[in-house]
N, C-alpha and C positions, 0 to 999 in steps of 0.2 A: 450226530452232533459234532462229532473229531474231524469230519467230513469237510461240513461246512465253514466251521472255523481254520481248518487247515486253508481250504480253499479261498477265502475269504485275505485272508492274511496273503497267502500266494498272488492272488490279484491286486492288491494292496501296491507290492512292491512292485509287479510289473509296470502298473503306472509310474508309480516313484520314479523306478530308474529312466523312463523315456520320459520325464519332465526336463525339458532344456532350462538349464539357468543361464542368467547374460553373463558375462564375463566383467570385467573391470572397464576395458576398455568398451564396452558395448554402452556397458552405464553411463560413462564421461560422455558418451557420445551424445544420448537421448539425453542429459540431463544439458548438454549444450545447443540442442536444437529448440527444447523445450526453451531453455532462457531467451536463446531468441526470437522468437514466436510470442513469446513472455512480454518481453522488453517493444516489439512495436506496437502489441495491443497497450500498454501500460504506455508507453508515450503517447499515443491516442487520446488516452486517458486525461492523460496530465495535457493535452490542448485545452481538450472542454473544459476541464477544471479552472485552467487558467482564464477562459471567457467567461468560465461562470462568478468568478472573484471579480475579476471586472463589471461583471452587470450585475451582481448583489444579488445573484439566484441563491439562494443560499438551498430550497427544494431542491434543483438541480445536483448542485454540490453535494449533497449528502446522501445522492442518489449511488452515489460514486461506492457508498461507503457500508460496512457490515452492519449487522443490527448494534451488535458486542463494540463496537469501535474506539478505540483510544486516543486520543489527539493528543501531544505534549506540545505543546502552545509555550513558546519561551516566558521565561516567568512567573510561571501561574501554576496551578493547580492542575492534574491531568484532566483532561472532557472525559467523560465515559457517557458513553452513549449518545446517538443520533440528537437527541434533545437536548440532550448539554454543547454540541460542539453548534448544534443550529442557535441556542440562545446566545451564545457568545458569541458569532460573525453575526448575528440578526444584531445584534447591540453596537458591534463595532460598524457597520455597515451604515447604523445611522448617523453616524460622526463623519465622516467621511470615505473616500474612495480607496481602494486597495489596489494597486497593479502588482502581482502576484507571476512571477515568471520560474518554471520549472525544467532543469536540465537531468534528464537521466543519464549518469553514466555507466552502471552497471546493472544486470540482472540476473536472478540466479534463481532456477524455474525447478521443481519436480514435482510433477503432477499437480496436485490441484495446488500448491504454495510455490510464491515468489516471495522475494528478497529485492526492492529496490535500494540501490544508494544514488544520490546526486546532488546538486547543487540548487540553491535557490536564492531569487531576489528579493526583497518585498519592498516595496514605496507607499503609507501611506500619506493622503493631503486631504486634512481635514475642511470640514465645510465650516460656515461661518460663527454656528452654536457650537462646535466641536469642544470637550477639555483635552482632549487628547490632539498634543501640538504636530505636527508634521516629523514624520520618525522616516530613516532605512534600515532595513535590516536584510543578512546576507548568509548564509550558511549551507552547511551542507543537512543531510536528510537521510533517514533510513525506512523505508515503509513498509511495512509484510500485507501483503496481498493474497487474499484466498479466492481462488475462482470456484462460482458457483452458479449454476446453472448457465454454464459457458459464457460466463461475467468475470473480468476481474474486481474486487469488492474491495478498501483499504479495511486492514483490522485495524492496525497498528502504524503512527504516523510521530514519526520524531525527530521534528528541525531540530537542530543546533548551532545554535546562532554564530560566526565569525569576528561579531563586531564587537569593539573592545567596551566596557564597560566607562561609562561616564564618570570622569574625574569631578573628585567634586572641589 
């Protein structure tokens, strides 16, 4: 039994020790190719996205998105969940149009999670029964992204608006 246990444990560490770890600089490395690889599929991303606001796909749009998803919508209450962020653009969508433009400027990738930051524009122009008057809106944005089954998926999506708050 002293046998197998010795021997066991002896095998043990010879694997240990000829396990290569990366080094620091090997990580910076992978974690900076990863972000870029990251960063074109996620602009990719962010084109459809932006035709799909445009054309009031709102299916499409949340194709985009995780089951779990969080939207921070300025003003409001957070979206959780696919059904909440679809009933809220399905509602706004029938007031009027949305042109919706998306600038990535950064990304920050390790393995399956990213980290977008960037900027963004928003125009809507409402239709004739619209309450809701013709607004811009302009900010910047942070999005965490999980890639899953070789998809990137938004979890987590939160503009922060630029524009100054209306005097009254």
């Amino acid at each position: 039994m002293k046998k197998i246990s010795f021997f066991s444990i002896f095998l043990f560490l010879i694997v240990s020790c000829n396990t290569k770890s990366e080094t620091g600089s090997e990580v910076q490395e992978k974690i900076k190719n990863e972000s870029l690889k990251a960063k074109e599929s996620i602009n990719n991303n962010n084109k459809q996205i932006e035709k799909w606001y445009k054309a009031k796909q709102i299916d499409s749009l949340v194709s985009y998105m995780a089951d779990n998803v969080i939207q921070f919508p300025p003003n409001s209450q957070p979206l959780l969940g696919k059904d909440s962020i679809n009933n809220y653009w399905t509602q706004l969508f029938q007031f009027g149009h949305i042109d919706f433009s998306l600038q990535t400027q950064d990304v920050k990738a390790n393995g399956p999670l990213a980290i977008e930051l960037g900027k963004y524009n928003l125009k809507f122009s409402p239709n004739e029964k619209s309450p809701i008057p013709t607004f811009v809106d302009s900010g910047n944005y942070l999005v965490y992204w999980h890639k899953t089954n070789g998809n990137w998926k938004v979890v987590w999506d939160a503009p922060v608006s630029t524009m100054p708050l209306p005097q009254k």
